[in-house]
TORMIPA-922427 format. One record per residue (C-alpha): x, y, z. Coordinates in steps of 0.02 Angstrom, whole numbers, plus 50000, padded with zeros to 5 digits. Example, Ala and Ser with C-alpha at 12.3 -4.5 7.8 and 13.67 -1.06 7.14 Angstrom:
BEGIN
506154977550390506844994750357
//
This chain:
BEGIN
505725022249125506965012349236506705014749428508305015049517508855018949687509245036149662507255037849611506885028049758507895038949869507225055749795505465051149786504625054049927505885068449947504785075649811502895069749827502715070750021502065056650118500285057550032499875053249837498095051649800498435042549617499875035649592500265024649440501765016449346501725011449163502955001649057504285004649202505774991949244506774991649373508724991949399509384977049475508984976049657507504988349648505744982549697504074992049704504014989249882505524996549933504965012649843503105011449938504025007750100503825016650247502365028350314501585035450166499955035450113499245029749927497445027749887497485023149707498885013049649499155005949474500594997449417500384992349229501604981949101503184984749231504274970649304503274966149448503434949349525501994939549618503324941549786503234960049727501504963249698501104956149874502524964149993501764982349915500114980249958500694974250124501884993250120500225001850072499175010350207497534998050228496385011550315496465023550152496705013750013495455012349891495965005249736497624993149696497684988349518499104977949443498764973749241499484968349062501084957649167501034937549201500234936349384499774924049479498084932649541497354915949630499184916349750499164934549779497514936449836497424922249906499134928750042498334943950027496874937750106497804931350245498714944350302497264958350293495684949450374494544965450345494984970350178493604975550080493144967849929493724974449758495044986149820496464974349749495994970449535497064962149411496804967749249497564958649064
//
């Protein structure tokens, strides 16, 4: 599935402002398009996986920084080329009293 900004536009437009599980598999994105702009704003995720999609290290790290900290529970990015030591390590930095094992990198 390709994630363009006519999804981005409509999507919140059709889930509310709250997901519990939310997850994206095999899904690219149009030119321009980033997970964080679709995660942007006040909205509230507390499982988020994002699996074999175009997601950039620059990517992965501005949407956990979109995603509410005091209900998230699980953010798991897998089966794309990460760098997991540089996004958890700016992760880390920017959210003091995040709780171990809520962000996981899978192969």
């Amino acid at each position: 599935m390709e994630i363009n900004g006519e999804f981005v536009d409509k999507f919140w437009e059709l889930f509310g402002d709250r997901i519990d599980y939310l997850k994206f598999d095999r899904c690219s994105l149009a030119q321009g398009e980033t997970f964080h702009d679709l995660l942007y704003g006040e909205y509230v995720v507390k499982y988020l996986e994002i699996n074999n999609s175009t997601l950039t290290d620059d990517d992965a790290i501005e949407t956990f920084r979109n995603l509410y900290p005091w209900l998230l529970k699980s953010v798991t990015f897998s089966g794309m080329k990460l760098n997991a030591e540089k996004i958890n390590s700016v992760i880390r930095n920017s959210c003091a009293l995040l709780p171990d094992g809520i962000l996981n990198f899978g192969i």
